[in-house]
C-alpha positions in Angstrom: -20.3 -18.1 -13.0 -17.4 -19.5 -14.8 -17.2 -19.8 -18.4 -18.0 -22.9 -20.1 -15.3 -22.2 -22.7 -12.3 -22.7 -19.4 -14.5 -25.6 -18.0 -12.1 -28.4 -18.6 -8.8 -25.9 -17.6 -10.7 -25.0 -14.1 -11.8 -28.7 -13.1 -8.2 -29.8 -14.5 -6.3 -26.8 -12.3 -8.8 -27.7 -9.1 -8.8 -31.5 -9.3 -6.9 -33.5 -11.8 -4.1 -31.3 -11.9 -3.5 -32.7 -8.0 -2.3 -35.7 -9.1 0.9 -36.8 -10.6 1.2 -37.8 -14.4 -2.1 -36.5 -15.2 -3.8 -35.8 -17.9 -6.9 -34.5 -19.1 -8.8 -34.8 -22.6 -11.3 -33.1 -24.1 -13.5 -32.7 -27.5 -13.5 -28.9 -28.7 -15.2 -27.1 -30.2 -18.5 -27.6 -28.2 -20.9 -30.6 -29.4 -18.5 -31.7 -32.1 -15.6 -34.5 -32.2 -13.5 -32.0 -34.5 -10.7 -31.8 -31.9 -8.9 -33.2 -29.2 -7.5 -31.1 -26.4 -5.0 -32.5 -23.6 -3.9 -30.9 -20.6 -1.3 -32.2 -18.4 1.3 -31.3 -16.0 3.4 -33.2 -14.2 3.7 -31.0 -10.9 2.2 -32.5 -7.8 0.5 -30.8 -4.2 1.4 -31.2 -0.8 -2.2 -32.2 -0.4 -2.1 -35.6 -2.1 -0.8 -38.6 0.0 0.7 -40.4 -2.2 3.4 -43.4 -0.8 5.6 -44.7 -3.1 7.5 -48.0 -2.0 10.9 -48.8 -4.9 8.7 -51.5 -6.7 5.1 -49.6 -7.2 6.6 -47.7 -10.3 5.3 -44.9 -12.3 1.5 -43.6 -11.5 -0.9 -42.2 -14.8 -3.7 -40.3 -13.6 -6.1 -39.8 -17.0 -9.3 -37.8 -17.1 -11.3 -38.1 -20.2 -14.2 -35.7 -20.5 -17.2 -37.4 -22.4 -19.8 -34.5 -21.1 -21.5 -32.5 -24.3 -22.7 -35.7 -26.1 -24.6 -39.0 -24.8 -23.5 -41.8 -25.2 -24.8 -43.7 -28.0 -23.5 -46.7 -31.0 -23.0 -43.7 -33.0 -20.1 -41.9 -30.9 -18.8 -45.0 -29.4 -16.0 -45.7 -31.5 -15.1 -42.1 -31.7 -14.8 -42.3 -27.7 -13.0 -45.3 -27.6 -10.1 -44.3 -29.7 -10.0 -40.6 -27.9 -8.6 -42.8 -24.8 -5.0 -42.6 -25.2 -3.2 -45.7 -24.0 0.4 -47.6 -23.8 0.8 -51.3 -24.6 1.3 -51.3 -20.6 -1.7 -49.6 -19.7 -3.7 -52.6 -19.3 -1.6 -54.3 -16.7 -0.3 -51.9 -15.0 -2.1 -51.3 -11.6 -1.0 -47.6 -11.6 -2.9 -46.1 -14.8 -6.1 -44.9 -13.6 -8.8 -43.4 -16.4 -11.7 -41.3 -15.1 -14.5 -40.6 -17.8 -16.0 -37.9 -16.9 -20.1 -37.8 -17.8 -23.5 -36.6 -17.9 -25.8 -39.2 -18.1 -27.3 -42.0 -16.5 -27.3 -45.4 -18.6 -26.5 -48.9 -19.2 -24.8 -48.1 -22.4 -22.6 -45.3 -20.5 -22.1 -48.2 -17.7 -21.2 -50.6 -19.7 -18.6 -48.7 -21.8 -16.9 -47.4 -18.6 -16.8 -50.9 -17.7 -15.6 -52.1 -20.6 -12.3 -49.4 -20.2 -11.5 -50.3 -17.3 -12.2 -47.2 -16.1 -14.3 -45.3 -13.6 -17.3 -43.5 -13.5 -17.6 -39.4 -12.5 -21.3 -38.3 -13.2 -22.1 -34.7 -12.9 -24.6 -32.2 -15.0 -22.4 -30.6 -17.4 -24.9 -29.1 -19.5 -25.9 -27.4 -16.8 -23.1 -25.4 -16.1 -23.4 -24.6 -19.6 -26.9 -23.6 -19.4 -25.6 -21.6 -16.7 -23.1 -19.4 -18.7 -25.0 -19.1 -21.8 -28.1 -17.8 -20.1 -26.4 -15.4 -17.6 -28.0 -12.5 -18.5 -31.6 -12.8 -18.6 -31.4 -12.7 -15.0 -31.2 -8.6 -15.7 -34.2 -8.3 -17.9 -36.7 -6.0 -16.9 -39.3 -8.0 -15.3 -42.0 -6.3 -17.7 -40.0 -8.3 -20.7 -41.8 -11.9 -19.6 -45.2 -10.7 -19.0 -46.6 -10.7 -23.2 -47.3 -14.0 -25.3 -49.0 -14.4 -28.7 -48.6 -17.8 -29.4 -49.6 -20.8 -27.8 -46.3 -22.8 -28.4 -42.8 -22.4 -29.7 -41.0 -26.0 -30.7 -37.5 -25.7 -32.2 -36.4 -29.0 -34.5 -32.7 -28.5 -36.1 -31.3 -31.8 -36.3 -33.5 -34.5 -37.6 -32.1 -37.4 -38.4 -30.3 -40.7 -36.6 -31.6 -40.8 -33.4 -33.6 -36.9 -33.9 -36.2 -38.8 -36.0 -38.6 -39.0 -33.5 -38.9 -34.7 -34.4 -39.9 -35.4 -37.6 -42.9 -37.2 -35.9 -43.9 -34.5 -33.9 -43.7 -31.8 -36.4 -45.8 -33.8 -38.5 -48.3 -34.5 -36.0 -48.5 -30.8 -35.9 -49.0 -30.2 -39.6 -51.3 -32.8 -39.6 -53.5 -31.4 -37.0 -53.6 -27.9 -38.2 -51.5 -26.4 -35.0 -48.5 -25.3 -37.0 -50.2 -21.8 -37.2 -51.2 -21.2 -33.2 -47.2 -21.7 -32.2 -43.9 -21.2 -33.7 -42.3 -24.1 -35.4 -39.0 -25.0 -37.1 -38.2 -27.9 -38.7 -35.1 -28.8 -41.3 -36.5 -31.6 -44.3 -32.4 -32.1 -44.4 -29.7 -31.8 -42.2 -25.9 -32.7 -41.8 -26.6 -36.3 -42.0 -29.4 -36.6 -44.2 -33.0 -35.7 -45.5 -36.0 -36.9 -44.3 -36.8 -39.6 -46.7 -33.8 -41.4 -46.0 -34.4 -40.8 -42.3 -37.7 -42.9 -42.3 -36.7 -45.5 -45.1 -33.5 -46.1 -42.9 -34.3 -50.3 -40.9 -31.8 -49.1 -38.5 -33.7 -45.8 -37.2 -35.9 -46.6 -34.2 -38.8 -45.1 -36.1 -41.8 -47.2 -35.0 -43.6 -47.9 -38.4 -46.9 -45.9 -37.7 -44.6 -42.6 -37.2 -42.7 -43.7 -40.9 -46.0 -43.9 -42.5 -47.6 -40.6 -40.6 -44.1 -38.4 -41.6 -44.4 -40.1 -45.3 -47.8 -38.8 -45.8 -47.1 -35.4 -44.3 -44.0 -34.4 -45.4 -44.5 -35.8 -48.6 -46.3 -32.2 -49.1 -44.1 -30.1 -47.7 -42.0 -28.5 -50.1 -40.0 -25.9 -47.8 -38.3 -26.1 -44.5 -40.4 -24.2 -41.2 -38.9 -21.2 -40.1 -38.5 -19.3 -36.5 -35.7 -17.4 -37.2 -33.4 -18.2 -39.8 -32.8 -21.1 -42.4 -29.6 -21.9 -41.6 -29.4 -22.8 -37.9 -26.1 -24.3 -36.5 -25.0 -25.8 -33.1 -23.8 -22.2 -31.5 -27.9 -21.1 -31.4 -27.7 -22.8 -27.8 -25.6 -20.8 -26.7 -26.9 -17.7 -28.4 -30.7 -17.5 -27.9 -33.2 -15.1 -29.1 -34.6 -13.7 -25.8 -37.7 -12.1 -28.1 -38.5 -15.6 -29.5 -38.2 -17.0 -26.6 -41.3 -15.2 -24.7 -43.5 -14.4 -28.0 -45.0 -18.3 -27.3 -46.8 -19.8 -23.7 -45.6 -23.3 -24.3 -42.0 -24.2 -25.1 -42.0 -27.9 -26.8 -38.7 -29.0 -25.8 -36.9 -31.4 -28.4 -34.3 -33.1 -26.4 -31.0 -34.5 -27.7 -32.5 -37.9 -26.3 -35.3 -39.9 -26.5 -35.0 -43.8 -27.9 -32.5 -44.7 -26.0 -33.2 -45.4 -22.2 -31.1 -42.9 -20.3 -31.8 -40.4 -18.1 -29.3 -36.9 -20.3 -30.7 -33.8 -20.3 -29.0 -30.2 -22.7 -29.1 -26.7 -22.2 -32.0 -26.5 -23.7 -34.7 -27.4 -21.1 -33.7 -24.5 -19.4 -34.5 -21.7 -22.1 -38.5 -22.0 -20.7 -36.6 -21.9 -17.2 -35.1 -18.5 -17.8 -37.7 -17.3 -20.5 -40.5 -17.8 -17.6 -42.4 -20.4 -19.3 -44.0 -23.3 -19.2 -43.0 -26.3 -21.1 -43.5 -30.0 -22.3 -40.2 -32.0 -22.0 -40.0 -34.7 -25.1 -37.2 -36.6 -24.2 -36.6 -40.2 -22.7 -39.5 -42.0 -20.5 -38.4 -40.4 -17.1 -36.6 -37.2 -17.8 -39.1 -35.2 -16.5 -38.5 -36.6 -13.2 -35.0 -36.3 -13.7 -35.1 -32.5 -13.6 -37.4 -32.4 -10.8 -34.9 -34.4 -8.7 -32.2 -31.2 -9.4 -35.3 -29.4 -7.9 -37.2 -28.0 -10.5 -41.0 -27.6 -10.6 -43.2 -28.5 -13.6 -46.7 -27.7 -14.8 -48.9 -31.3 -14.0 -51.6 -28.6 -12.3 -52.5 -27.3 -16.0 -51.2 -30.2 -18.3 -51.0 -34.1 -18.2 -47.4 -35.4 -17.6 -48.1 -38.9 -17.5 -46.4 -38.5 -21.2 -43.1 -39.0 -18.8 -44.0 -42.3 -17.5 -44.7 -43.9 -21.3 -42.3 -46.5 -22.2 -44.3 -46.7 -26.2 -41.9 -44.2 -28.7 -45.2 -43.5 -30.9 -47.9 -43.0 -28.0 -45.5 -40.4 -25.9 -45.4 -38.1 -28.9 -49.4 -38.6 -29.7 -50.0 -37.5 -25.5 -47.9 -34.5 -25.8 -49.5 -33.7 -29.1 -52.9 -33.9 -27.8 -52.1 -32.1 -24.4 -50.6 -29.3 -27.3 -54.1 -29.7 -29.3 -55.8 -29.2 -26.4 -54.0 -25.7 -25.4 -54.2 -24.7 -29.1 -58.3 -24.9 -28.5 -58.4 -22.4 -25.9 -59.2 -18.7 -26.3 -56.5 -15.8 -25.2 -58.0 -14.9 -22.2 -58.1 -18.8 -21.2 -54.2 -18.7 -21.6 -53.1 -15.7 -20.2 -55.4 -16.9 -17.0 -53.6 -20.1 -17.0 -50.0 -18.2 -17.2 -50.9 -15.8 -14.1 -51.7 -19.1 -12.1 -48.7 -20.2 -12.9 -46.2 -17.3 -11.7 -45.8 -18.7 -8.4 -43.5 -22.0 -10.1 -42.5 -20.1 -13.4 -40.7 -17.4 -10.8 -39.3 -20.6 -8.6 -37.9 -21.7 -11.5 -36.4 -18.9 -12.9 -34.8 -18.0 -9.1 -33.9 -21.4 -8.4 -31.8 -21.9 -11.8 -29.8 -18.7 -11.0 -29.1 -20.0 -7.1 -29.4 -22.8 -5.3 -29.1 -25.2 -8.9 -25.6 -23.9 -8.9 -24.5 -24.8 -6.1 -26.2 -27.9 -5.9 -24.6 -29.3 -9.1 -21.3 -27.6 -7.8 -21.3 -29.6 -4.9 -23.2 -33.1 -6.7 -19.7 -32.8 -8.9 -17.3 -32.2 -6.5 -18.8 -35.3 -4.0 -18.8 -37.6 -6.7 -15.5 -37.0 -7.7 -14.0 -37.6 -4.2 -16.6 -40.4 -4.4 -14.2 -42.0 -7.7 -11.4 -41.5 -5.5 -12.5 -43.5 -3.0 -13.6 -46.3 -5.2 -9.6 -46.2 -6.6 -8.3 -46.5 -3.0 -10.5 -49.4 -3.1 -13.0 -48.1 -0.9 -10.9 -47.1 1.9 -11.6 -44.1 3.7 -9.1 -41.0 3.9 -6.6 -41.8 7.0 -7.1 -45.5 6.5 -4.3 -47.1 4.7 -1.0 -48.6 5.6 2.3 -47.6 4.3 2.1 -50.1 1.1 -0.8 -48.6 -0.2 -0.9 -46.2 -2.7 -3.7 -43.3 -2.0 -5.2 -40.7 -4.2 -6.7 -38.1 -1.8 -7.6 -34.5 -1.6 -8.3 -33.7 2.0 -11.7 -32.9 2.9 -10.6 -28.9 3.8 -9.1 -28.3 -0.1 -12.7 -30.1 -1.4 -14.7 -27.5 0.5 -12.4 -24.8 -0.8 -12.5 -25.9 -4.6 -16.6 -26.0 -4.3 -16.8 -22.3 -2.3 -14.6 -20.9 -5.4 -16.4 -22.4 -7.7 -19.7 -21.3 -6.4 -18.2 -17.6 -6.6 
């Protein structure tokens, strides 16, 4: 598998690189809007048809790759002004932008839209699921079978649109299930503390979760530990494969979960390639979301209807009572439940680390000839006269980009 850290330099030397004038722009490092990164080169391929007549003038081909973060009102503006663009651009017929993203929204749609620009959707944080979790594939077998916890339930960011974990954990302090899993859970972070979190009228807190976190946390005079105090963005990427398996349940805290989008991280797949089972708290639908990339999930042994609830405050109170509800049982009871479940733990795990590749190897390569369609206005390759300009990659160099990627 390639590295994620020459993700943008391979898709730009595959794909946008083809093109002439291009350029491609990126956020580094990973999950921050520190930096800006452009590549570009003016050299063109044999491949492309391009016909120029003497008045169609210069052609910009720009790429700009919104992947690592959803779209929200929060990074927006930061977005907007990443786009690079001439007092021309706007009425020129020949400066195309790409975004390039990994969600599915009306926010994302209507941002695109409102560039000008088209849309090339692909799962990036899959790939980089796919590089940072490499190696448990080589584990000894042996190293997955042991678990003395019920559940494990990381919570670093809290604030902004986190808030909703500060509900959760609080749920679980609340009902006395802190000491059957492993928990973590920041009163501060980067942005703020809790207290300012839940007296912000902006945060999507519904007011029963502000009044259940006041009374909880109001107690709690230390952060909750797993493994160290001062966590930081890079633990995605660097997971402890010991933590990992010590718990049955993973309690996955996704990035999302107010707004209406289906975006998934890296992080739904550390139960994936730790073997376990694992409640998804995200956005209404998600669930689904990763079954449609062909993923299995665990409805035979807990209720998942927590998926299909529109209510903020009632989807955390069903996940917490499905968790309540495994805390209660005995060992034996759980370590029953996790041999029925080897069958779609090891189809998961074997899945990830095959055909997931290649299906989201081919899902971006297809949708990016897809964006190149839509820019030839929805002609197909061949099907053009001599005034038209084309931007094609023929269909024998597509197949070639997606078997060397898949190497």
């Amino acid at each position: 598998m390639f590295s994620l850290d020459r993700f943008y330099n391979i898709l730009h030397d595959n794909l946008i690189y083809r093109f002439p004038n291009n350029k491609t722009v990126y956020f580094y490092p990973f999950g921050t809007y520190q930096g800006i990164d452009i590549l570009q080169d003016k050299k063109t391929n044999d491949i492309i048809e391009i016909e120029q007549t003497p008045d169609v003038g210069k052609i910009f081909l720009h790429c700009y790759f919104f992947d690592q973060e959803p779209f929200d009102n929060y990074n927006l503006p930061i977005l907007k002004n990443s786009i690079i663009r001439y007092d021309y651009a706007n009425t020129n017929p020949n400066w195309i932008d790409i975004i390039a993203n990994s969600e599915k929204s009306d926010i994302k749609d209507n941002f695109i839209k409102s560039e000008t620009s088209y849309n090339w959707y692909y799962f990036f944080h899959g790939f980089a699921a796919l590089d940072w979790y490499r190696d448990f594939r080589y584990l000894n077998p042996t190293s997955f079978n042991h678990f003395d916890k019920v559940f494990i339930c990381y919570n670093h960011l809290t604030s902004n649109l986190r808030s909703y974990r500060l509900h959760l954990v609080s749920n679980l302090i609340d009902e006395d299930l802190v000491k059957h899993g492993l928990v973590s859970l920041t009163l501060n972070d980067e942005f703020g503390d809790w207290r300012s979190t839940i007296m912000d009228p902006q945060n999507p807190l519904d007011n029963r979760a502000r009044t259940k976190i006041y009374r909880v946390l109001s107690k709690v005079n230390k952060p909750l530990i797993i493994d160290t105090e001062t966590p930081n963005g890079s633990m995605s990427a660097n997971v402890n494969f010991a933590d990992l398996t010590r718990a049955l349940f993973h309690v996955v805290t996704e990035t999302v979960y107010f707004d209406p989008k289906l975006h998934l991280t890296e992080k739904v797949f550390k139960p994936i390639v730790a073997k376990r089972p694992f409640f998804l708290v995200a956005a209404p639908g998600n669930l689904k979301y990763l079954k449609s990339y062909g993923f299995k999930t665990f409805n035979r042994w807990i209720d998942e209807s927590y998926d299909e609830e529109e209510d903020h405050y009632t989807r955390i109170e069903k996940i917490t009572a499905e968790i309540a509800r495994l805390c209660a049982m005995d060992q034996i009871t759980l370590e029953k439940m996790h041999q029925e479940m080897q069958e779609v733990l090891e189809y998961n795990f074997n899945h990830f680390y095959t055909t997931f590749k290649d299906l989201i190897i081919d899902e971006l390569i297809d949708n990016f000839e897809h964006v190149l369609c839509q820019i030839n206005n929805g002609r197909q390759p061949g099907n053009h006269s001599r005034h038209h300009q084309r931007f094609e990659l023929t269909p024998e160099y597509l197949l070639e980009v997606k078997a060397r990627l898949k190497q």
